[in-house]
C-alpha positions in Angstrom: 80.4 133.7 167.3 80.9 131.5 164.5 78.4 129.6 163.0 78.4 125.7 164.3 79.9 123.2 162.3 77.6 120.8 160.3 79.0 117.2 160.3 79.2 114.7 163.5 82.9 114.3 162.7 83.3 118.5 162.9 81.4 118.4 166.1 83.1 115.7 167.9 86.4 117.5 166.8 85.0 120.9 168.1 83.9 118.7 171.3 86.9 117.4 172.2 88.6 120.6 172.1 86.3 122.4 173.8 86.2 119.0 176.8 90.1 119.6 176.7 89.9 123.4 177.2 87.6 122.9 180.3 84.5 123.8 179.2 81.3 122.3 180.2 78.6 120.5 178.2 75.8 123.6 178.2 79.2 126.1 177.0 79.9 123.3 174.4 76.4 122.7 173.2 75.5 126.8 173.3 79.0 127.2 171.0 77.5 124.2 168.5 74.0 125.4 169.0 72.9 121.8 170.2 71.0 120.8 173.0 73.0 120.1 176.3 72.0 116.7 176.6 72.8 116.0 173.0 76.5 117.1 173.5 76.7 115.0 176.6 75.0 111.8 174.8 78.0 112.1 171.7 80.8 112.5 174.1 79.8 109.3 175.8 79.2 107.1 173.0 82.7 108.4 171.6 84.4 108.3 175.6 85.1 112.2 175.5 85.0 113.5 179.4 83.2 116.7 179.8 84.1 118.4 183.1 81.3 119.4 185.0 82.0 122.9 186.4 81.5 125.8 183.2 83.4 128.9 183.5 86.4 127.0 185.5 89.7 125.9 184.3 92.2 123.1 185.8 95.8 124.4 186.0 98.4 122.3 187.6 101.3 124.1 189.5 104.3 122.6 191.2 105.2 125.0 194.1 107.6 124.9 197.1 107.3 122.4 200.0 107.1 125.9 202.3 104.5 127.0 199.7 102.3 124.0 199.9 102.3 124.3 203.8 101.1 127.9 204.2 98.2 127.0 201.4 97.0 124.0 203.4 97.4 125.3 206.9 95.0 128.2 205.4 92.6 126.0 204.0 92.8 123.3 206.9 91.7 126.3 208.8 89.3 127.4 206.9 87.9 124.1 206.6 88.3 123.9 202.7 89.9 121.9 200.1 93.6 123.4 199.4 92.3 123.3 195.6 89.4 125.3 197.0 92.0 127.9 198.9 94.3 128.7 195.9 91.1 129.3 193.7 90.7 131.6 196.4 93.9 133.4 196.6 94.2 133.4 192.7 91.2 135.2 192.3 92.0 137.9 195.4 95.8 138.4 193.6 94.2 138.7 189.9 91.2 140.4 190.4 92.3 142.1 187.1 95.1 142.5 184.3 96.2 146.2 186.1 96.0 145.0 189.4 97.7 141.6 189.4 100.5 143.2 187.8 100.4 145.5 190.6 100.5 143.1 193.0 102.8 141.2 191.4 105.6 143.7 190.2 108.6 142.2 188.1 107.5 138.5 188.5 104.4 139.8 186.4 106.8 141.2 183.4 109.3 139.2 181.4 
């Protein structure tokens, strides 16, 4: 790991890339070696949103109206969010690298 930049300018920069990637506070303030609670006190005095779940990143996706159906019937039925089902299903297709491409055969190549 690198070693933290030093200036409050440096760190808000470092901050709002970091808020932008998805990270959380505590993955933001371990990568500036701050407190948690100091990370989360400077992006609200200069309006950066944190998001609040660590190790998680939002991806948009704009899939087929048959698509869409089959992911919320699922989650309807499993009583879930459909956010909540295609986490689901993305992590059960790309468990890892080797098997995803499996899975996925030429849509997984260029």
């Amino acid at each position: 790991m690198r070693s933290p930049p030093v200036g409050r300018r440096q760190k808000l920069r470092v901050i709002v890339s970091m808020a932008e990637d998805g990270h959380s506070a505590s993955e933001i303030a371990e990568a500036l070696q701050m407190k948690r609670r100091a990370v989360c006190a400077l992006a609200a005095r200069n309006g950066i949103v944190i998001g609040r779940r660590g190790g998680t990143r939002r991806v948009g996706a704009y899939v087929p109206r048959v698509t869409f159906g089959v992911v919320d019937k699922l989650a309807t039925d499993a009583g879930i969010s459909r956010s909540a089902m295609i986490g689901r299903i993305v992590k059960a297709v790309c468990g890892n690298v080797a098997a995803a491409k499996r899975f996925l055969g030429k849509q997984a190549r260029r």
